[in-house]
LUMKE-976131 format. One line per field, with one value per residue (C-alpha): x, y, z; residue in three letters; residue number from 1. Coordinates in Angstrom, 2 decimals, m for minus. Example, Ala and Ser with C-alpha at 12.3 -4.5 7.8 and 13.67 -1.06 7.14 Angstrom:
px c(12.30,13.67) .
py c(m4.50,m1.06) .
pz c(7.80,7.14) .
type c(Ala,Ser) .
seq c(1,2) .
end
This chain:
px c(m37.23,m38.15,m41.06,m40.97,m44.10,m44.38,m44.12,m47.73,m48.17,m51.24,m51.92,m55.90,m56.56,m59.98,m60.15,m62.89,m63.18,m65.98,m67.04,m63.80,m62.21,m59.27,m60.97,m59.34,m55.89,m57.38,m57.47,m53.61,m53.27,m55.28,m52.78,m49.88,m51.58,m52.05,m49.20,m47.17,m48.89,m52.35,m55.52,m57.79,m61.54,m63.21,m66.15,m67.44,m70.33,m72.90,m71.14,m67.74,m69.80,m70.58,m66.81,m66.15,m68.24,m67.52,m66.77,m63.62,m62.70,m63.38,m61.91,m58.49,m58.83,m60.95,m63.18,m66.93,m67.25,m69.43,m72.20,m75.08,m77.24,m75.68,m74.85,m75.52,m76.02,m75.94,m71.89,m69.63,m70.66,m71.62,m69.95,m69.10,m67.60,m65.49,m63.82,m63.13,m61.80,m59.17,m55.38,m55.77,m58.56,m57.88,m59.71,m58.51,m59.89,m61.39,m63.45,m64.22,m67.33,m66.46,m63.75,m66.21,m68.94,m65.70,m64.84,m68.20,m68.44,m71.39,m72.33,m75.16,m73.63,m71.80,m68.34,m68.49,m70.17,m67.47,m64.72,m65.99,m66.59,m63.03,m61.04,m57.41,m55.38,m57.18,m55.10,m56.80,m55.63,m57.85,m58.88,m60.76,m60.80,m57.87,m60.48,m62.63,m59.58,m58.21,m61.39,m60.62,m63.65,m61.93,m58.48,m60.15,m61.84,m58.22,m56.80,m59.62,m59.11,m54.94,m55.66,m58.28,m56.38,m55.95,m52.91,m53.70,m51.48,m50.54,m52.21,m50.22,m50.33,m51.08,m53.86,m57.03,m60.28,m61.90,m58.65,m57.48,m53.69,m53.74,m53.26,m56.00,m54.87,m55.07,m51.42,m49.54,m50.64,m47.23,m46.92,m50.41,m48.83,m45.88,m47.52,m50.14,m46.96,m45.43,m48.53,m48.57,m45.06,m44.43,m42.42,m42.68,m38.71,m37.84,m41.47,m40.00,m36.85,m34.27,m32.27,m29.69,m28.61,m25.60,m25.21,m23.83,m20.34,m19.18,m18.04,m14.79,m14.50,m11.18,m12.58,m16.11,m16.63,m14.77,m14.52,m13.38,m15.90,m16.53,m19.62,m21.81,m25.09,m26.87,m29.49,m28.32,m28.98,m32.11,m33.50,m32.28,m34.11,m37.47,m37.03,m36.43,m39.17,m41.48,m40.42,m41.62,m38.06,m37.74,m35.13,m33.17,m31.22,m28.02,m26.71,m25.24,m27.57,m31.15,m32.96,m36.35,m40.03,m38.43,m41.23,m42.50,m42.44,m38.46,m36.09,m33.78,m30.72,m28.84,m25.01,m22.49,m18.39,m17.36,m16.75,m20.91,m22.10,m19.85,m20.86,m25.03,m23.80,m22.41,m25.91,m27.87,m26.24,m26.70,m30.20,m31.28,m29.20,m32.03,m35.43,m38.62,m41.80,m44.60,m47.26,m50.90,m53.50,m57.17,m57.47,m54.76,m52.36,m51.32,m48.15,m45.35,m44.29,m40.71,m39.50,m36.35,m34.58,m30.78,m30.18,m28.77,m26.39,m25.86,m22.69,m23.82,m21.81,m19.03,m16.79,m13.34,m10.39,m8.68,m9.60,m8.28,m5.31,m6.70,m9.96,m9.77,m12.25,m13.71,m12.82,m8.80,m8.03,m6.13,m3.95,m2.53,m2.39,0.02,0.57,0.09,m1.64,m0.84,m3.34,m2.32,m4.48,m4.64,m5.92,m9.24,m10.63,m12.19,m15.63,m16.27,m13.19,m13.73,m17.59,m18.91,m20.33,m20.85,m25.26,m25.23,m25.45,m22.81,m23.00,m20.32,m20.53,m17.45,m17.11,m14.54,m13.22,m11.17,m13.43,m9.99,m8.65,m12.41,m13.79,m10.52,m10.35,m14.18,m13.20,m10.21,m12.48,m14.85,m12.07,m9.91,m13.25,m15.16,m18.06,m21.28,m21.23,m19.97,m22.11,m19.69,m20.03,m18.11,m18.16,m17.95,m16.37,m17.31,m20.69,m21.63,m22.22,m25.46,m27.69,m30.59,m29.61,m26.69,m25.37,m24.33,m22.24,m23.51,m20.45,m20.53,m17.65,m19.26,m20.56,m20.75,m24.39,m24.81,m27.24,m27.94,m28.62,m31.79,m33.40,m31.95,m35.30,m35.57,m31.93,m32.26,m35.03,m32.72,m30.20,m32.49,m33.43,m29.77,m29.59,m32.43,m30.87,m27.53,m29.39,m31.60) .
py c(214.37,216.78,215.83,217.17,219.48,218.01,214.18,212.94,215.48,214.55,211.87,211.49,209.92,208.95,209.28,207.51,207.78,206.24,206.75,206.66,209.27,208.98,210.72,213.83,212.59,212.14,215.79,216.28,213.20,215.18,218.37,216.01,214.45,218.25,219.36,216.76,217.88,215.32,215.96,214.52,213.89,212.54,210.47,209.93,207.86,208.88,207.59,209.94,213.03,212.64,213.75,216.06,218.11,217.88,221.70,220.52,218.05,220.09,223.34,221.55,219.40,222.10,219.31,218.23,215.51,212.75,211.41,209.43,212.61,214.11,211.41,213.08,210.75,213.45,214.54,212.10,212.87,209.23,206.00,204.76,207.99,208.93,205.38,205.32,209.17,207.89,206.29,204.78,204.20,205.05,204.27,205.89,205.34,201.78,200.73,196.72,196.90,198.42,196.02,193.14,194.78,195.43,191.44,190.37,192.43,194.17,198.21,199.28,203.28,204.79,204.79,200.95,200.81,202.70,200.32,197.45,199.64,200.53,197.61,199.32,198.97,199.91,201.24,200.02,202.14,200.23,201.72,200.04,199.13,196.10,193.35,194.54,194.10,191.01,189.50,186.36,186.88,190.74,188.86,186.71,189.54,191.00,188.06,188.01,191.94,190.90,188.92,190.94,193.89,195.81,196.81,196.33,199.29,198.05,199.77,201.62,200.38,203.26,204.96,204.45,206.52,204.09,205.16,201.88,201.53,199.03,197.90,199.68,203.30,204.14,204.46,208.10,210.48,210.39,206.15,206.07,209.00,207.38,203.85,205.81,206.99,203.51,202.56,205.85,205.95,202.01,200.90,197.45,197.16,198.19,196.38,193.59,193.99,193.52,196.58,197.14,200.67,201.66,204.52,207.12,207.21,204.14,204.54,202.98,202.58,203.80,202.66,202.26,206.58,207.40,206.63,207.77,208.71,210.85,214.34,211.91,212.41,209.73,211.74,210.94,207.03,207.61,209.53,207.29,204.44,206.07,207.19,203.04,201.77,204.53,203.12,199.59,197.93,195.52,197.88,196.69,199.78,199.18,202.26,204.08,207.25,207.35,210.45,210.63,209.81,206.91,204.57,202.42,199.20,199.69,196.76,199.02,197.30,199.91,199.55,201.38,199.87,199.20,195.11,194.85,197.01,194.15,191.06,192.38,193.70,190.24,188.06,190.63,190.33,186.77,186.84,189.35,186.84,184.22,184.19,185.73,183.69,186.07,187.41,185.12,186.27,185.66,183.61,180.76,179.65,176.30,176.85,178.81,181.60,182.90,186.31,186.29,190.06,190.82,192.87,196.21,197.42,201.46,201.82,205.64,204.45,206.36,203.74,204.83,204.41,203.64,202.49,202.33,199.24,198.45,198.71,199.47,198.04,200.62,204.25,205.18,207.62,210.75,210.71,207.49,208.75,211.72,215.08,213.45,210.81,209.05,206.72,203.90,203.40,200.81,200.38,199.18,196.75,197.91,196.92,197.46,195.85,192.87,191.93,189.53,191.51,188.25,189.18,192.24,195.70,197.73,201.54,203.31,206.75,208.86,212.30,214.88,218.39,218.73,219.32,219.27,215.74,214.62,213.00,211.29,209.82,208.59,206.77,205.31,204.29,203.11,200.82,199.56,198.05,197.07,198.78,199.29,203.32,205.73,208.57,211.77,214.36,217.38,218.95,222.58,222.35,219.95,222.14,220.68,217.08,217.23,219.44,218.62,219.26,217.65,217.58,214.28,213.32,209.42,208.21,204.76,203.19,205.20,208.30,211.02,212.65,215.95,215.87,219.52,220.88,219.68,218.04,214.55,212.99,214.18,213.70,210.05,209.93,210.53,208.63,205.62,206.44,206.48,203.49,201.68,201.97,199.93,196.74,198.02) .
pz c(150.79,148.09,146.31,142.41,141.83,138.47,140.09,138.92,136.10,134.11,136.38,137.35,141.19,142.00,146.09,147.81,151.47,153.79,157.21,159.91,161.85,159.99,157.49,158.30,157.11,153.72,153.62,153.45,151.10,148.61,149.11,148.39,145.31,144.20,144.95,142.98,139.49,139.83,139.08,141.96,142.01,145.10,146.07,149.33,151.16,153.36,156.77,155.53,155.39,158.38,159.64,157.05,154.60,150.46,150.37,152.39,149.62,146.79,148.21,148.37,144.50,142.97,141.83,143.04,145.16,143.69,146.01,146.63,146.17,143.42,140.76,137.01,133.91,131.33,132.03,133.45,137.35,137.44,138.83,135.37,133.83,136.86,136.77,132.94,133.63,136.27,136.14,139.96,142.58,146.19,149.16,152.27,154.82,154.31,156.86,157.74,156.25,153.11,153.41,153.70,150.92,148.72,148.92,148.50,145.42,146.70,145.62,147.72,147.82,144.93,146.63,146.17,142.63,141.80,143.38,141.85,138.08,137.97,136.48,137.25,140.03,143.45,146.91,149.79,153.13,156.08,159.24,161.87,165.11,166.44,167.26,163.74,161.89,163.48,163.35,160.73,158.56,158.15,157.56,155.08,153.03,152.84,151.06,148.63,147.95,147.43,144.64,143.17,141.74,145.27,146.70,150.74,152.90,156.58,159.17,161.94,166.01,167.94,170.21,168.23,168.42,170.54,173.55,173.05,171.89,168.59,165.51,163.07,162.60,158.83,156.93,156.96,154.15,152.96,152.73,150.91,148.55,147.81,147.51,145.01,142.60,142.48,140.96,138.74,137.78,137.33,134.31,133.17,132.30,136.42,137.41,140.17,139.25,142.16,142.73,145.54,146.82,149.21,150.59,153.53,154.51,156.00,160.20,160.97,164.62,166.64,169.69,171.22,171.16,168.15,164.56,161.34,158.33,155.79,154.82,152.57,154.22,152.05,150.56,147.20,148.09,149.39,146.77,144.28,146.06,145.91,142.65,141.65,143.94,141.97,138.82,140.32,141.42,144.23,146.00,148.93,150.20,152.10,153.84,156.94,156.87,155.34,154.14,155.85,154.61,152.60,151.73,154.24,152.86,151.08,152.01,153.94,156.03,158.48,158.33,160.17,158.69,155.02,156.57,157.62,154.45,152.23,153.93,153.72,149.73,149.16,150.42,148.66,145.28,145.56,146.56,143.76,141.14,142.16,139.63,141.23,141.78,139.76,142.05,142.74,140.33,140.91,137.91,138.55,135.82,136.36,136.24,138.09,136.34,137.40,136.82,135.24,134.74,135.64,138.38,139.46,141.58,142.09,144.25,146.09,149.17,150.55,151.56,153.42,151.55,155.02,158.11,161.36,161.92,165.34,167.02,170.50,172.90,175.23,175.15,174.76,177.83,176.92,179.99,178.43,174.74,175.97,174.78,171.07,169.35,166.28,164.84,162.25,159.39,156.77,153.51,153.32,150.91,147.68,147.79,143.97,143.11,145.21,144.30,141.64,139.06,136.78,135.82,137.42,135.73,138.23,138.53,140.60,142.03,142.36,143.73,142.73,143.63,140.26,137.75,135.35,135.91,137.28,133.57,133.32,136.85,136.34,132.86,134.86,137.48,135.35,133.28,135.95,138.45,135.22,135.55,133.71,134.06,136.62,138.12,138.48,140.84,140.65,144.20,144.88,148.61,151.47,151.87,148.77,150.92,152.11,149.96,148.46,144.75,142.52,139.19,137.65,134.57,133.45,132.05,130.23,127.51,124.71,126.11,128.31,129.55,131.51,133.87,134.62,138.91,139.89,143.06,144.00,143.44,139.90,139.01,140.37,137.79,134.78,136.82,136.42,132.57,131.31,133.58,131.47,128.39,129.66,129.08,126.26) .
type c(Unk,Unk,Unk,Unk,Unk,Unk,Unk,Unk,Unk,Unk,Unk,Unk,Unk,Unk,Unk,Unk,Unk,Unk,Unk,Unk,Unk,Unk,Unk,Unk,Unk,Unk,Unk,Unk,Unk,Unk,Unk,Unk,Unk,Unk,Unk,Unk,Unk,Unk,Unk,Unk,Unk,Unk,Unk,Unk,Unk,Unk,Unk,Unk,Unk,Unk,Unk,Unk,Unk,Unk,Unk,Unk,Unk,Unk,Unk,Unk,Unk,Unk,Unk,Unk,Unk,Unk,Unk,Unk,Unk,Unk,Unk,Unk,Unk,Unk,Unk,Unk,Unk,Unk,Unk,Unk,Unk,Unk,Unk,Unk,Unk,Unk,Unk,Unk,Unk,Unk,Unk,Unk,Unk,Unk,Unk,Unk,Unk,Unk,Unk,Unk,Unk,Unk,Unk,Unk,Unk,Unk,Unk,Unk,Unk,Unk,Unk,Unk,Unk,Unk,Unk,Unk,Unk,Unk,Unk,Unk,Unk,Unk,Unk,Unk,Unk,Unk,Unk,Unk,Unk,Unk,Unk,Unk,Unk,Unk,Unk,Unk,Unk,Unk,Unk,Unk,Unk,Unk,Unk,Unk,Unk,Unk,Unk,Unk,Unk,Unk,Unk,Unk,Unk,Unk,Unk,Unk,Unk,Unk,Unk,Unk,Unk,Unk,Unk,Unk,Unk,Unk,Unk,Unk,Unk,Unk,Unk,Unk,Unk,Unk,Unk,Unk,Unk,Unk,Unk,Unk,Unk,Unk,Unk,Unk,Unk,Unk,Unk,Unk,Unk,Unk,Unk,Unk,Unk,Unk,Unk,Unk,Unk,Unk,Unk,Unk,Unk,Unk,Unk,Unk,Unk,Unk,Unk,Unk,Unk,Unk,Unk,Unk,Unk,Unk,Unk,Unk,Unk,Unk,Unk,Unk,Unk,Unk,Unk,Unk,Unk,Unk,Unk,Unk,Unk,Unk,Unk,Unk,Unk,Unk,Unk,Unk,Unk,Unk,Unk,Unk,Unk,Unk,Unk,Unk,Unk,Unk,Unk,Unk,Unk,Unk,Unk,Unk,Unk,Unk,Unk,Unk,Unk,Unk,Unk,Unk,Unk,Unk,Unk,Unk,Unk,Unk,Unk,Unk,Unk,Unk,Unk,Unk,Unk,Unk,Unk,Unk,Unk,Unk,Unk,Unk,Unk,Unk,Unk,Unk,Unk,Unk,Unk,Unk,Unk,Unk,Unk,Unk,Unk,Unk,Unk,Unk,Unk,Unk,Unk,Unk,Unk,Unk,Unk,Unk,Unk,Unk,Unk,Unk,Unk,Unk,Unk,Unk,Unk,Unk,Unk,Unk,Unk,Unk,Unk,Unk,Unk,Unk,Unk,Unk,Unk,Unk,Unk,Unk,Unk,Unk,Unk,Unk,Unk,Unk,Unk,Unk,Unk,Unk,Unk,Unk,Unk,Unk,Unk,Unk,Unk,Unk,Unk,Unk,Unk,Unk,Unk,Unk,Unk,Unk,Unk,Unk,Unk,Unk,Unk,Unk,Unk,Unk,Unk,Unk,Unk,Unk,Unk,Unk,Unk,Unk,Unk,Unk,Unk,Unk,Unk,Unk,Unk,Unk,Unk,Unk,Unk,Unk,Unk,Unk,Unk,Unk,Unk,Unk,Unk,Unk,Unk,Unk,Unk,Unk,Unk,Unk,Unk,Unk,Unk,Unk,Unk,Unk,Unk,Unk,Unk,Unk,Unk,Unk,Unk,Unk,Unk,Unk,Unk,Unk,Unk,Unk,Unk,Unk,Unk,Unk,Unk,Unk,Unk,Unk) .
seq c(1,2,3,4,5,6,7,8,9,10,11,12,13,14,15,16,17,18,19,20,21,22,23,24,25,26,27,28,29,30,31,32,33,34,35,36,37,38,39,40,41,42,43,44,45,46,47,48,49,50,51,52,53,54,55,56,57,58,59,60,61,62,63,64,65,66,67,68,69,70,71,72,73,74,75,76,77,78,79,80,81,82,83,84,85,86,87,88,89,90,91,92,93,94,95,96,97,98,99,100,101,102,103,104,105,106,107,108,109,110,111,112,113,114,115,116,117,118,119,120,121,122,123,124,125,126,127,128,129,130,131,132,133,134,135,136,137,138,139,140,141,142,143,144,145,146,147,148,149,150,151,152,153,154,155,156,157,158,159,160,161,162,163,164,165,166,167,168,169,170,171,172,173,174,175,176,177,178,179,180,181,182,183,184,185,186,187,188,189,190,191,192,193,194,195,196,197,198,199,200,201,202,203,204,205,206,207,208,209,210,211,212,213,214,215,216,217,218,219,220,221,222,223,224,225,226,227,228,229,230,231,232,233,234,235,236,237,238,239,240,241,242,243,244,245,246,247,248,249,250,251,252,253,254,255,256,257,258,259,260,261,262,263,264,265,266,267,268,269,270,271,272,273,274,275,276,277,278,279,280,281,282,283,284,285,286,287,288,289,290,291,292,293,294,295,296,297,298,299,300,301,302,303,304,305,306,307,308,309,310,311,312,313,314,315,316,317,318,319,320,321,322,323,324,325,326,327,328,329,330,331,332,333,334,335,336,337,338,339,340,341,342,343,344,345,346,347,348,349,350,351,352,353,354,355,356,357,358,359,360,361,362,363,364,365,366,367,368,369,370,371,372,373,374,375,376,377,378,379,380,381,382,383,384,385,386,387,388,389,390,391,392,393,394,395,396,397,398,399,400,401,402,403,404,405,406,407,408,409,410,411,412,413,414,415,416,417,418,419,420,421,422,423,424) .
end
């Protein structure tokens, strides 16, 4: 997926990284930081320069790399100033002993008197050896961190340094950079609320080799996903194709007909109906605090209007079908028609190839299956399924908004701003 240059614009990253091999992936996180509009500064300890040198660092973030050597009190080279300078604190790789010196609040280098100086949000990528990270006094340090203003990324199971294959290996460059714009990007009004996505064209099944679908490739979905979970929503994203480098840790549920994508849209509108229990905090209140915000439902799905009458088990022979073939469709159920959209705000999507009659069959649409708003796209041929750009009228009851070519990703973003203001 696309990522916009202009993604983290203005957006300051402090990047600490300590002494594991994984150090080297660190490297590209700090081109995708860059690249997305960020400003990034790093610091490193004694053990991480060890793998790789600060010219590395600050060739790629055009910044200096704070040290234990090189720590200046008269600018704000220091760990204090650098902290109060940055939006988010990450620390990738995390070894299990910063881990442990990180839970134990104790700053005996100036990676980790930073860490503990910066009272923001903190993401914590670990890498480590399995047995160093399984170890329960490890585990234990973890749970402390979680409640302590860290977000804790999973680590990967793989072949580790140590030629052992594991859990330990530190999170992708991507996951951590994704994980690093939620954090960035998060708006209080989408902050835990639950959010459910279809998308792809549904697959109808003729027999066990054949079906009938449609172009939709489900980019638009997936990039309206990301651009929620950015925002801070609890997404759950129900679709039959997925764009790739979604993030990790999205609630994503693979469907193939329109009969399995409504029986999972059915549980999940249910389940995001349900209040929220708020997250732990270190300081516990002594009550339970339940999070209480209606939920959405954007309808990107490509659902067949028909679908085959009869499903045939195993494949259908040609020398028994004959010279010609006729296949016996039915109508299939409409999905937006048929849901319970009592607390939910609804969103349909609706593609067109007449741009003439194409506003009025959206405000139809939009009446008749008593929607919130419809998302209109005006296609140009079938080569228009598929891309990675779109143009999108937001049509509610009252108004109609032009949403001019862009990338999916930043279209979802307006998507999701017009989308705001529907229960503002």
């Amino acid at each position: 997926m696309k990522i916009a240059d202009n993604l983290l614009q203005n957006k300051k990253i402090l990047l600490a990284v300590t002494g594991s091999i994984a150090v080297y992936k660190s490297l590209e996180l700090v081109r995708l930081f860059v690249k997305a509009g960020a400003e990034v500064r790093v610091v490193m300890s004694a053990s991480a320069k060890k793998f790789i040198t600060p010219l590395t660092f600050e060739t790629l973030s055009n910044n200096k790399v704070l040290d234990d050597s090189n720590e200046d009190w008269s600018s704000d080279f220091n760990h204090i100033k650098i902290t109060q300078w940055a939006d988010l604190m990450v620390i990738a790789p995390a070894t299990a002993n910063t881990v442990a010196k990180l839970a134990n609040a104790i700053a005996d280098n100036i990676l980790l008197q930073s860490a503990l100086a910066f009272s923001g949000m903190k993401i914590l990528a670990p890498s480590a050896n399995t047995n160093m990270l399984q170890n329960p006094i490890t585990q234990a340090n973890f749970k402390m961190l979680g409640i302590a203003n860290y977000t804790i990324l999973e680590t990967q199971t793989k072949e580790l340094a140590c030629k052992t294959v594991g859990d330990g290996a530190m999170a992708e460059p991507q996951d951590i950079f994704l994980q690093s714009a939620r954090e960035l990007l998060k708006d209080e009004f989408w902050a835990d609320r639950r959010v459910i996505v279809t998308g792809g064209g549904t697959i109808e099944k003729i027999d066990d080799v054949r079906y009938l679908s449609n172009f939709s490739s489900g980019k638009m979905a997936s990039a309206l996903a990301t651009a929620l979970y950015l925002k801070g929503a609890d997404v759950n994203l129900i679709a039959t194709r997925f764009d790739n480098d979604l993030p990790l840790n999205m609630h994503k549920i693979d469907v193939e007909s329109s009969a399995e994508m409504l029986e999972y849209l059915i549980d999940s509108i249910r389940i995001a109906k349900k209040p929220k229990l708020s997250k732990p905090t270190l300081v516990r209140d002594e009550h339970i605090h339940l999070i209480e915000k209606k939920p959405y439902l954007f309808m990107a799905a490509a659902v067949s209007d028909y679908i085959p009458e009869f499903t045939q088990d195993g494949k259908l022979k040609k020398e028994i079908l004959g010279e010609s073939w006729s296949l016996t469709l039915k109508k299939n159920r409409d999905i937006l028609s048929s849901i319970d959209k009592k607390d939910i705000t609804v969103i349909g999507f609706k593609a067109e190839m007449d741009a003439l009659s194409a506003i009025d069959n959206a405000g139809t649409m939009l009446k008749e299956k008593n929607l919130d708003a419809v998302c209109l796209n005006i296609l140009e041929d079938s080569s228009s399924f598929g891309s990675d750009t779109n143009a999108i009228e937001f049509i509610t009851k009252d108004e109609v908004v032009t949403l001019p070519k862009q990338d999916k990703l930043s279209i979802s973003f307006e998507i999701v701003a017009n989308a705001k203001e529907l229960q503002e």
